[in-house]
Each structure stands twice: as C-alpha cells, then as structure tokens.
N, C-alpha and C positions, 0 to 999 in steps of 0.2 A: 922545121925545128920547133917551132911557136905551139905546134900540134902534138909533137912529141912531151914537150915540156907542160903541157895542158892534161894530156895524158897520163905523166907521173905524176903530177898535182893530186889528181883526183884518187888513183891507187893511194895516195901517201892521205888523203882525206878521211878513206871507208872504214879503215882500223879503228879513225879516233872515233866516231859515229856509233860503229859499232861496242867499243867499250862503254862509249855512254850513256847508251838504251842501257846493254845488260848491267853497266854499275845503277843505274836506276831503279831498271825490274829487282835486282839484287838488294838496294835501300829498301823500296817498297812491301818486298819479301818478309825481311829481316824487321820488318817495323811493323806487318801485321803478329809475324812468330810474337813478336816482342807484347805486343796488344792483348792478344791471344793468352798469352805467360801472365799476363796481368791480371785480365779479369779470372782465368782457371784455377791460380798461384797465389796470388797475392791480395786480390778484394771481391772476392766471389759474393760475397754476403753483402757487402754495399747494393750490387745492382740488382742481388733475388729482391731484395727489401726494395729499393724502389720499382720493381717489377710488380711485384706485391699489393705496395700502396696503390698502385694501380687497377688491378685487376682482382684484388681478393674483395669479398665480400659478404657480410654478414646478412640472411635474409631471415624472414621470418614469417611463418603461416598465418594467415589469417581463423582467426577463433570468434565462432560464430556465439554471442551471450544464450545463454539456455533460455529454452522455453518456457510461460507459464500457464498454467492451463488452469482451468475449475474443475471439479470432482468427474466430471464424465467427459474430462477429454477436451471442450472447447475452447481455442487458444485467448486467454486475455492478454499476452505480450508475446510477440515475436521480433526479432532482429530482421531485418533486410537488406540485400545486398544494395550501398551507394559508394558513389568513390570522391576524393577530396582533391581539390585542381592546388598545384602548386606549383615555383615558378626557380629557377635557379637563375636569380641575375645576372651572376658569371658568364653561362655560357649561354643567356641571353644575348647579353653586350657584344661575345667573342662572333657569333652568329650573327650579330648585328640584324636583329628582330624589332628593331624597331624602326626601321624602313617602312615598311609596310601598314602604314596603321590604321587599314580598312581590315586587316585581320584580329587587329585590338578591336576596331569598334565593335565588330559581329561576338569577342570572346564578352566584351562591357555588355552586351545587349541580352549575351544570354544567361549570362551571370548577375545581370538587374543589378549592376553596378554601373557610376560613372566610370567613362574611360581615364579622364586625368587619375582618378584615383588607383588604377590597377596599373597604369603605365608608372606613376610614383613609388608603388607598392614595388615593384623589379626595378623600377632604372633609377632610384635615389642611394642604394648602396652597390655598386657593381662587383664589389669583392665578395659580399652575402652568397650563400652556396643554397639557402632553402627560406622559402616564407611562402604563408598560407594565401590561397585567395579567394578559394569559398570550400565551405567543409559539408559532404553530406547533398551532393547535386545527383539525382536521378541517372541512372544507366542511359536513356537519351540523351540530356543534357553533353555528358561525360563522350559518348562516341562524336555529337558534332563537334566538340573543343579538339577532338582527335581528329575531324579530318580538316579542320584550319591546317593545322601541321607549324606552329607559330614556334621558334626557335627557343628552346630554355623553360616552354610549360610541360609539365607532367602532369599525371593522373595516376592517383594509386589509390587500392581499393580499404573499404571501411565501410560498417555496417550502421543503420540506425534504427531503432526501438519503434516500434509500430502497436498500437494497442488498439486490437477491433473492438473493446466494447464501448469505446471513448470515453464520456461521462459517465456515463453507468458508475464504474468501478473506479473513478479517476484518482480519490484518497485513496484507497484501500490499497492501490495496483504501486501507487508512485508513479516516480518517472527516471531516467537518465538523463544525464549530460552530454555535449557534445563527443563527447571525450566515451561516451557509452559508461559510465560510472552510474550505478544506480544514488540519485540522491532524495528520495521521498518513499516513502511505505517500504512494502515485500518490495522494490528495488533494491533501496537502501537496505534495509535487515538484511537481504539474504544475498547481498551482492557477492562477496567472494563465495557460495555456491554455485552463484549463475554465472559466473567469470571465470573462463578457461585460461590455460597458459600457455604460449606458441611457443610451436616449436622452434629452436633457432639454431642455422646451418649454413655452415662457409663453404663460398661457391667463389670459383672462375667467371668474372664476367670478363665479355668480348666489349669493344669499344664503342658497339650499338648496344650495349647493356643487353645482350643475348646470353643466359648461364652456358658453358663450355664445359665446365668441367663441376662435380659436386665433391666438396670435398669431405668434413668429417661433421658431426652432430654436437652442436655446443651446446645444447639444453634440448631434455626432452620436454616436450609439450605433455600438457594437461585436457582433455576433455571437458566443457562446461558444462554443468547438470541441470538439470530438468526439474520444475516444481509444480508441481502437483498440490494445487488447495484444495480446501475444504468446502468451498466455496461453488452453488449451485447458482448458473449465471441466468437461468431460468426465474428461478427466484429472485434473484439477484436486480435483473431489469424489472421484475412486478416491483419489489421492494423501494426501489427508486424512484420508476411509473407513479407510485400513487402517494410517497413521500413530497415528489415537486408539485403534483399537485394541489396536494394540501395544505404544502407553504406559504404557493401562489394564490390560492384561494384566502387563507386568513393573512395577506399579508408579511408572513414571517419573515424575520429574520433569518434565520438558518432551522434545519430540522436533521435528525438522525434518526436511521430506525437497524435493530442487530434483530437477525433473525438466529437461533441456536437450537442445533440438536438436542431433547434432554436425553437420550441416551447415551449420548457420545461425548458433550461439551465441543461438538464443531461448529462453526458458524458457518453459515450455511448464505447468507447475506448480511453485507454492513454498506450502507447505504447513507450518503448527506448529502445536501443543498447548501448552500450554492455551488454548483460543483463546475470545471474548468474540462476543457479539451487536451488531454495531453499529447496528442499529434499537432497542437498548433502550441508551437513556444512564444508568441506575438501575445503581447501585452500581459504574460500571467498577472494573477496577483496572487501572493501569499494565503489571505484568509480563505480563497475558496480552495488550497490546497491542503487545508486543514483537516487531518481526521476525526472530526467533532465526535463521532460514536465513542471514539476511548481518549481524547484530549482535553473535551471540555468538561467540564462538572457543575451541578447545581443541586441544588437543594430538592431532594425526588419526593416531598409531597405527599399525600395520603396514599402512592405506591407501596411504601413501607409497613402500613396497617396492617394487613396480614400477619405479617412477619412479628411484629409486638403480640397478635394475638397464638402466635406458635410458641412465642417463649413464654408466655404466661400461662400456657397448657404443660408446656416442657417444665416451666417451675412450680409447675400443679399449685400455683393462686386460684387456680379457676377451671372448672370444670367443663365441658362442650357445648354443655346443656343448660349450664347457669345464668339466668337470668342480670344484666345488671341497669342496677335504679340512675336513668339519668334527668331527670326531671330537676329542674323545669326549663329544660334545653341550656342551660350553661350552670357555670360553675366559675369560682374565684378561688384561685390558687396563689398563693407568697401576695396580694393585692393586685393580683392581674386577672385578666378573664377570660377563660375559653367558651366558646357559646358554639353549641349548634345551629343549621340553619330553620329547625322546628326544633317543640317540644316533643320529645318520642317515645319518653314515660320509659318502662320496662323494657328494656332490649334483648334477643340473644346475642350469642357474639357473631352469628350470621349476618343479624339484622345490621348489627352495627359497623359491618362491612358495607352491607348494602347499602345503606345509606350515609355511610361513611361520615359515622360520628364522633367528633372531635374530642367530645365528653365520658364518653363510653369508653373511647381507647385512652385517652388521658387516665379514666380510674383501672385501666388495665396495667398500666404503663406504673402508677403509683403504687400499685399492690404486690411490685416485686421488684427486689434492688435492685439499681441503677447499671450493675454490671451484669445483672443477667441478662438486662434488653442489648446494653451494649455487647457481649460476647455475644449474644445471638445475631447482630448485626457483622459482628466481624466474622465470625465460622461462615456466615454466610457469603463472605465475598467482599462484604464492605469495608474501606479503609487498605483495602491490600489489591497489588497487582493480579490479574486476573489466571498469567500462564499464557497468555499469547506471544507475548514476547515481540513486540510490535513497537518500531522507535516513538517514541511520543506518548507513550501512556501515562496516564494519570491513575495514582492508588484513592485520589477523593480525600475526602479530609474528617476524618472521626477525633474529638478532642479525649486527649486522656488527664484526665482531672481527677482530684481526690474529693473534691468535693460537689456536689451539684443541688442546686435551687429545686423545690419542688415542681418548679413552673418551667427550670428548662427540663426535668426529666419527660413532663409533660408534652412538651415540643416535639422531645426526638421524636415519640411515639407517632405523631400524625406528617414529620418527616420538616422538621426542621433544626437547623445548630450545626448540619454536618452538610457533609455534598458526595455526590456518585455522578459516576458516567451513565449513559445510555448501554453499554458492554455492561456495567452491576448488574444494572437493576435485572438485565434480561437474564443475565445468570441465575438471579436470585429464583428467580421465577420457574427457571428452567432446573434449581434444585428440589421445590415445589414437586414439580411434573416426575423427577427420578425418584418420588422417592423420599428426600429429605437426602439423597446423599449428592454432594457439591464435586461436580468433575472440572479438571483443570482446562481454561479454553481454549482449543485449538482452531488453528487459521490454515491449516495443513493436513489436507486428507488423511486420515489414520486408518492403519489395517484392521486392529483392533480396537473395541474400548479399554481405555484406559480404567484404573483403579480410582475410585473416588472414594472420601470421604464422609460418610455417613455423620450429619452435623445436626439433622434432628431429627425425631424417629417417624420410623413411614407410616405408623399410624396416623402422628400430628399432622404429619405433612398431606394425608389422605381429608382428613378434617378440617383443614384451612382449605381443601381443592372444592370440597364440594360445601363450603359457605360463599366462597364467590361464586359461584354457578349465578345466583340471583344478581348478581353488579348488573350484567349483561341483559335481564327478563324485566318484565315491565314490573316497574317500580324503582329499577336500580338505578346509580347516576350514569349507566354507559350503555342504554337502550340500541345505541347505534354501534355499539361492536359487538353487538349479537351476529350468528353465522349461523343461519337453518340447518339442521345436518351435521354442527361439530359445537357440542354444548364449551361454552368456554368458563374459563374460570379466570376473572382479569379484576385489575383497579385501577381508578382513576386517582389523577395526581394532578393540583395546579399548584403550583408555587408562585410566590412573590420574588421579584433579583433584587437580594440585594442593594443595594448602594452605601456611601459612606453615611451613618450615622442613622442607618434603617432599613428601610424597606421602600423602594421605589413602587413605580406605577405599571411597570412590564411584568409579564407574568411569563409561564412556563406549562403548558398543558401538556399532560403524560398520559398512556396509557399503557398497561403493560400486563399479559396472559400470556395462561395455556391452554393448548384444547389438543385433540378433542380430550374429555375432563376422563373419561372411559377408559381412554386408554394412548395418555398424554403423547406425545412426538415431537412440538413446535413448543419455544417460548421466542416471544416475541417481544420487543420494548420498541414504541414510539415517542416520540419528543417533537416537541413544536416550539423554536424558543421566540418567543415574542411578538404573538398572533394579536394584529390589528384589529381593530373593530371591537363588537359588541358579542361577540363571540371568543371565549378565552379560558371555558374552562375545559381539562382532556377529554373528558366524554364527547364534548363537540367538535373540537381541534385534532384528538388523535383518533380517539374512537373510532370513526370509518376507514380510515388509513388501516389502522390496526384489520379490518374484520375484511377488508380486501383484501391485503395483503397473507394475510393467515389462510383463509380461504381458496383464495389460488395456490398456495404453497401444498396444499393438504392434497388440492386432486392433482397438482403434479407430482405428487411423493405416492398416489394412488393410495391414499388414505381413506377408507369406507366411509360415507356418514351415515348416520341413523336417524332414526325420526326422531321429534322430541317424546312420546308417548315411549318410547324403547330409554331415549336418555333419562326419563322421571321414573321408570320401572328400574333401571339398574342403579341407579343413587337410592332409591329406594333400600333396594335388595343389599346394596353396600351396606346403608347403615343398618338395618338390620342383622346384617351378619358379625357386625363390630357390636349387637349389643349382645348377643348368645355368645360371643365369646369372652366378653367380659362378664 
C-alpha cells in the first residue's frame, strides 16, 4: 500500500514540474520577444549611438610638408618620416601597466627621460584619455617602445623637417616647429604653400583599433607643394665658405654677402655669420637666426659713389670727360670739413672713383639738386622694399626733408644720413650690370625674366661700369678684389655705426661689384660689420671675400674669362664707339 501511495504521489508531482519549466521557458520567451520589441520598436537609436560612440572614427592621412630645393634640383629641406609616443592613462590604470616597472624603466631610458617623471606624466590623472611623452623619436626608437607592449602607450606617426645644407642656408631656409609650422624665413613666408591638408574619413574600428569597415569622406585632402628657389647651393656654400672666414679672420661681429643675377634680379646666394644648425633645436639663439642680408641696415659708405656720379651725368652737371678741381685735398662746407686722404689736384670722374674722393664727389653732389641725387637713390632701390617678399625685410631709411644743409647734401653723396641693407646695395650694383634697368628681386626660381624698369639710361650706366674697372687695378683702393680673367667693376665702402650723439669707434667695411665688366652676369655685395684689429677698411675686409666668391661663382655659371690685354682692347673699343656715335 505505502508503494502504491508513493507511486500516486509522484504521477500527481510530474504535471506540476512539468508546467513549471514550460511556464518558465514560456516567461523567458516572452521577455526576450519583449526585449527584442524594445530595442527594434521603441529605442533603436539610443543603442546605434552608443554602438557608434564606440566604434565610429574619424582618421586622418598623414601629409607630408613640400619640398625645398635650389635652382638645379638640390634638396635644402625635406620632411621625414618620425612618430610621437603617447600615453592614454585610462586604460593604462584599467590594464594595470604599472605593475611592471622594468618596462617603464627601459621606455625612461630610451626616451632619455627620468622614469618618475613619465610614470607621473600617465598615472597622476587616470580619467585623462591622451598626453604627450616625447614628440618626433626615430623609427628605431618608435619599434623598440612597440615591442615592450606596456599597457595604454601608443605611437602615432608625424614628420620632422630635415635641412641637408645645415648652416650654409640656416637664415635664408628658416626652420619649423614641433608642430611642423614653418616659423623663420621661406618656412615661415611660404608656409601654407608647403602645408598640405589631410584628408579626413570615418571608419569602423574593431576593439583592437583594426579599421572594419570605411565609411564616407569628410574632407578632401590637399597635396603640399613644392618650392623651387632661385638659389644656387653651389654658390651658395662658396658664398658662406669665404664669408666665415673673413669674419673669423678680422674678428667680426657678424657678416652678410647677396650674390644676384643682373639679368634676372634672382639671388642666386644670401649668405650670414654667425649662423645656427637648424637640425639641432638645443640651445638656439635668436641673433644668429637673423637674416642680416635684408634685416639689418647701415650706413653703405663710398658704395654709393658711383651712383652720385650717374645722376649727375643723368642731370648733365657734368659731362664723362670733365675734369673736376679738387685741390688742396679738402674743402669747408656750412663750417665743416670734408678732406680727402691726398691732395689729387684735377680729377676725372673715373679717378675720383678710383680713389674715391670725398671732395670730388661732394662738388658732384653740390652741382645738382638735392632731389635729383635723392630720386636717383630711390629709382634705384634705395629706401623701398626690394620685391622679394621675405618676412623681415627692411626698406632702410632715406629722410624726406624740405629742406637740406649744404654739408649734409654732401654726406649723402660719399654714403652717409641714410641706411641700406646688403640686398640694396647688391641690387644697385646688379642695375649697373642690366643695363641701368632695376628688376624686381627674386628668391624663387623664374621661367622667365621679368619686366624691369629702365631708371637710368644704359649709356650712364655703361660709363659708371667702365670708370670702376680701375677700383680693382693697381692704384685703386680694392687691389685685392681684382679676378685675372673677369675684369670687375666694384667700390669700396667703410662706414662709421653710429651711436647716440655721434659716431662711435666700430666700423663697417663694404665691398660691392660686377663683372665680368664685358659682358656683366654676377652682382655681388659684401659686408663685414665690426672687423677687429688694424685692418677695417672694405678693400681689406671684404675685398677678397668678394673676388673669391665672384670668381668661383663665374666658372661654375661656366662663364668664359679673357685676358686682361682682350679686357683693355674692348673697354677701349667701347668707348670709342660711344664717341663716333655721339
């Protein structure tokens, strides 16, 4: 009976078991359906969006800064691929990466940081999602960091500025910032030229940050472009080569030399001392970043002599051939005194290049109004920005006055009361060499010549070429930038600096031609500013700088030279032919 009744028991048990799985299955049925209706039905768009936040992402291509090259193609800046370590604290902490901190010490050791400081960089904010911990680490560097495998560091890629000709070009070229921003010279100028724009496109990432999917183009990207100077790096290193050492030789302060096409108005070299490495950003300073050839200005000296004796042909005071009386080596003007360094009696206006006299060009200077010496200084370049278009330039400083002293119109003449760059003067020189016509100057390779301005006529300017021939031949003050082979046509220049209430004790020694005289190509201006010792005037200071530099310029431009016997036969034959046509 006990067995029977055990046995109904159980029958009368199976029923209820059995309702209560299936009313179960049946809840749990009914509660995914329900789930299911919610998220399809009712808040479909809550979970894309946090699905989204997740996985969607914005990427962006890397754009590589344009190239810069000199006229025949050599790179003076390129970009290079480096990449920048960075560290996500979050899921540092979450990862719990700091367990291990023989994997920090090896990241501190090759990142030449202390470890406390890269461990406090990550673990002092743990909710922080991104911060920097070195920018711009070599492709080695960059793969050991990657095989630590250290929880929460990344590596992403970034380029940095590489300049092969280092000092050479260091003004002229600029530099970037870490950030790849050009911020000094053709960087800075032509920055958004040489700065591309990435492209940027939303992707699918996977939870290993692997793209899945690519989705649509949110900006098209830009191509960065390419620049191409004017600038011959052959030249360019002579230029510089023989500029350091003739700063270092007289002690200078600083020096600048612009070497300029006169057909073209390209420069061709612009070259200063003290000059900086712009692959090491370790200790710059400022003043040696300076492009002294077109920032600084001074007082340019009996450079300008020439140029008084072309306006005073141009204002027909004075004829090519006319004699003037300077005896007995000085002169007293408003009760001041100009003196030459001899009595030199009868001059031509040759001579008084040659020997570059102060009294001679002072009664050149006094024989034709004040604004015809001054417009001739300004047609030629003086007082006004050059056309290069270079951040930093200085236009120099021409005063416009209504009225002037006899003694400072005097002044200007032999090159003082005003100021010019190293970029003028060479101009000046290089409108000389065209010609008499003033082209705008270029720092950027040109296809063609540009249209210049015709500012005095190529007679004068053929007359002024072949009265300096003698600066350079014995007797003149710049015996040492004579060149065998490319007769030159150049003057020297020292000036006094300034200071408050005068004239200090530092000088400025100048030298500044063209050659060959036959059949011009090169103008060139050297500067020396504040040569030590007993040596200080430009014949000594620039003068061989100059006739190196010219020189080497001339047989790498494959420029013929001729004997001297061929150059006094065709200066000859010139002016002969300019007096039958007159």
């Amino acid at each position: 009976m006990a067995r029977q009744a055990k046995r109904k028991l159980n029958h009368e048990l199976i029923p209820w078991r059995l309702y209560v799985v299936v009313g179960f299955v049946l809840l749990l049925f009914c509660s995914l359906i329900a789930r299911a209706a919610y998220i399809q039905i009712i808040e479909p768009d809550k979970l894309r969006h946090e699905s989204d936040m997740r996985t969607l992402r914005t990427t962006s291509n890397q754009v590589q800064r344009g190239l810069i090259t000199d006229r025949n193609g050599d790179m003076l800046a390129v970009s290079v691929p480096v990449r920048a370590v960075w560290a996500d604290p979050k899921h540092a902490h979450d990862q719990k990466a700091f367990k291990d901190m023989r994997r920090w010490q090896a990241l501190a050791d090759v990142l030449q940081e202390p470890v406390d400081e890269l461990v406090r960089k990550v673990k002092g904010n743990p909710k922080k999602r991104f911060v920097y911990l070195k920018r711009q680490v070599t492709p080695a560097v960059a793969d050991y960091i990657e095989q630590l495998k250290i929880g929460g560091i990344y590596l992403k890629s970034e380029s940095r500025r590489y300049y092969p000709s280092g000092e050479i070009a260091a003004q002229l070229i600029g530099i970037t910032n870490i950030d790849d921003v050009g911020i000094e010279g053709i960087e800075n100028t032509y920055n958004t030229w040489l700065t591309g724009t990435p492209s940027k496109q939303k992707v699918r990432k996977s939870r290993d940050g692997s793209v899945v999917e690519r989705l649509d183009m949110v900006q098209e990207g830009e191509s960065s472009n390419d620049l191409v100077l004017s600038i011959d790096q052959r030249i360019q290193q002579l230029a510089y080569r023989e500029l350091k050492r003739a700063t270092e030789m007289y002690q200078a302060t600083s020096g600048s030399v612009v070497v300029i096409d006169v057909h073209t108005g390209e420069v061709l070299a612009m070259a200063n001392t003290p000059s900086y490495n712009p692959n090491s950003r370790d200790n710059l300073q400022t003043h040696r970043m300076r492009n002294r050839a077109l920032t600084d200005t001074f007082e340019p000296g009996s450079t300008v002599k020439p140029f008084v004796v072309a306006a005073a042909l141009e204002a027909g005071t004075v004829k090519a051939n006319e004699l003037i009386q300077t005896s007995p080596g000085w002169m007293r003007i408003g009760g001041r005194q100009v003196r030459d360094s001899n009595n030199y009696g009868d001059m031509s206006l040759a001579k008084i290049l040659v020997k570059s006299s102060n009294v001679g060009i002072s009664k050149l200077a006094l024989s034709m109004p004040v604004q015809q010496l001054l417009g001739t200084y300004q047609s030629m370049g003086l007082g006004n920005y050059s056309g290069i278009n270079l951040t930093g330039e200085s236009a120099g400083l021409i005063h416009d006055r209504n009225r002037w002293s006899d003694f400072e119109r005097a002044t200007l003449s032999f090159g003082y009361g005003f100021t010019a760059t190293p970029l003028q003067i060479a101009r000046m020189y290089a409108t000389l060499g065209s010609g008499g016509v003033l082209y705008p100057v270029s720092i950027l390779k040109l296809k063609q010549a540009p249209k210049g301005e015709q500012v005095i006529s190529t007679q004068v300017a053929k007359d002024v070429m072949q009265m300096l021939v003698g600066v350079t031949e014995l007797g003149g003050t710049a015996r040492q930038a004579h060149i065998d082979g490319y007769p030159v046509a150049g003057k020297t220049g020292t000036s006094r600096k300034a200071v408050a209430g005068g004239y200090g004790d530092d000088y400025v020694g100048l030298f500044a031609g063209v050659a060959p005289v036959h059949n011009p190509r090169l103008a060139i201006s050297v500067v020396i500013n504040e040569p030590k010792g007993d040596k200080y005037y430009g014949g000594d200071v620039a003068g061989p700088a100059f006739a190196k530099i010219m020189s080497g310029a001339l047989q790498m431009l494959n420029v013929e030279p001729i004997s001297e016997r061929e150059a006094i036969h065709l200066a000859t034959a010139q002016g002969a032919q300019h007096d039958v046509i007159k």
